[in-house]
Residue, then its C-alpha position, 0 to 999 in steps of 0.5 A: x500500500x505504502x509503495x502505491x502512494x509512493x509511486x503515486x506520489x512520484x507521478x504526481x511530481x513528475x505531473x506537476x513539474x510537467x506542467x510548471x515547466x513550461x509555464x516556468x520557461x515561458x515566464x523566463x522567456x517573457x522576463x528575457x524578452x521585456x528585458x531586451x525591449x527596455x534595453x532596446x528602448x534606452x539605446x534608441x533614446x539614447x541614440x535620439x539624445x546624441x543625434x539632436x545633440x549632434x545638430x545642435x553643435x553644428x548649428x552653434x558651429x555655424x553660428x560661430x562661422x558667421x560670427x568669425x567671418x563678419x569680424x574677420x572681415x572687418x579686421x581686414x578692412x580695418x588694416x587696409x584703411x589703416x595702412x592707406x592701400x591702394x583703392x583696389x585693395x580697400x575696394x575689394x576688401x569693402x566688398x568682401x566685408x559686405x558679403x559677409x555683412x549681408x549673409x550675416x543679415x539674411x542669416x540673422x533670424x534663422x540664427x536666432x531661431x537655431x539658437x533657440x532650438x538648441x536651448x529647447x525654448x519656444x519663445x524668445x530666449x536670453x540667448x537671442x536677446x543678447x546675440x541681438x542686443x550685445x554683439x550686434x546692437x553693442x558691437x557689430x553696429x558700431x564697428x559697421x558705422x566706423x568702418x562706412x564713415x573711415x571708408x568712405x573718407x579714403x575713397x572720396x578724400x584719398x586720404x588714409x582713415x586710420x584717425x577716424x578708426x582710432x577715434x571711434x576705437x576700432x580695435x576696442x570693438x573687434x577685440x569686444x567682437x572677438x571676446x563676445x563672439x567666443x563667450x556666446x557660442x562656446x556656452x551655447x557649445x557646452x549648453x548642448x551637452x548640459x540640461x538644467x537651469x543652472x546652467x543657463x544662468x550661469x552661462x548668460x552671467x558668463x556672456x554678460x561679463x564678456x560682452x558690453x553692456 
């Protein structure tokens, strides 16, 4: 009697482990696959982070090009002036300065906007005011009407401009254009690897030191 409820015993383990099984392996098989999904998941986000991070330096990079170009641009025709070239070279150099004056100004809005993009604002940003207002309204405007005024005086007067740029401190506002320019895209740069408000204020009291107020 005692055997049969043994052997009994023994079938219903062996029913029992029959029936877990399965159910086992497939739970295992369920936890395996969620696993992988998750992991899938985080490695496209993650992918989706670095991409938009990607085209946020390029756009910071671009803007840096623009910024770069108009006041190198402007360092050129200053030392032409300054040195009373022939009419060619200033002329020439005039024209190359406004080439880069005008793409800076085709370019401005969509500037700003990338600019926006890259700090995830929808609306009008503190970056923006201050490319707008310190390097352009503080700076590049400035430089521009010093240079138009020092110009003009060579082409009509013949005479060299060097003490119109001096007077209205043309090395003071390409060296401001230098300092602000770099101060402006290298935190925007950094600001495209960082989240977080902190970071923000404490790149915009890094810019405002650098640029005039």
């Amino acid at each position: 009697m005692s055997n049969k409820n043994a052997w009994n015993s023994l079938e219903v383990a062996k029913l029992a482990i029959s029936v877990l099984t399965p159910l086992l392996l497939f739970w295992l098989g369920y936890l395996v696959s969620d696993s992988t999904k998750q992991t899938e998941r985080a490695l496209k986000e993650i992918e989706e982070i670095r991409e938009v991070q990607k085209n946020n330096q390029l756009a910071v990079q671009n803007l840096a090009k623009r910024i770069y170009e108009r006041r190198s641009r402007a360092e050129l025709l200053a030392s032409s002036i300054k040195r009373n070239v022939s009419k060619d070279e200033i002329i020439k150099r005039k024209e190359q300065y406004d080439e880069a004056y005008f793409q800076w100004n085709r370019d401005h809005q969509a500037n700003l906007l990338l600019v926006r993009s890259v700090l995830g604002e929808k609306r009008y940003s503190d970056f923006e005011s201050m490319i707008e207002f310190l390097l352009v309204g503080k700076v590049f405007a400035p430089l521009d009407a010093c240079l138009t005024k020092a110009y003009d005086y060579r082409i009509t007067q013949e005479k060299s401009g060097e003490a119109i740029l001096m007077e209205c401190s043309v090395s003071t506002l390409l060296q401001q254009a230098l300092d602000c320019g770099y101060a402006l895209t290298d935190e925007l740069f950094k600001l495209t690897e960082q989240n977080g408000r902190i970071e923000r204020v404490e790149a915009s009291s890094i810019v405002a030191q650098r640029c005039p107020g």
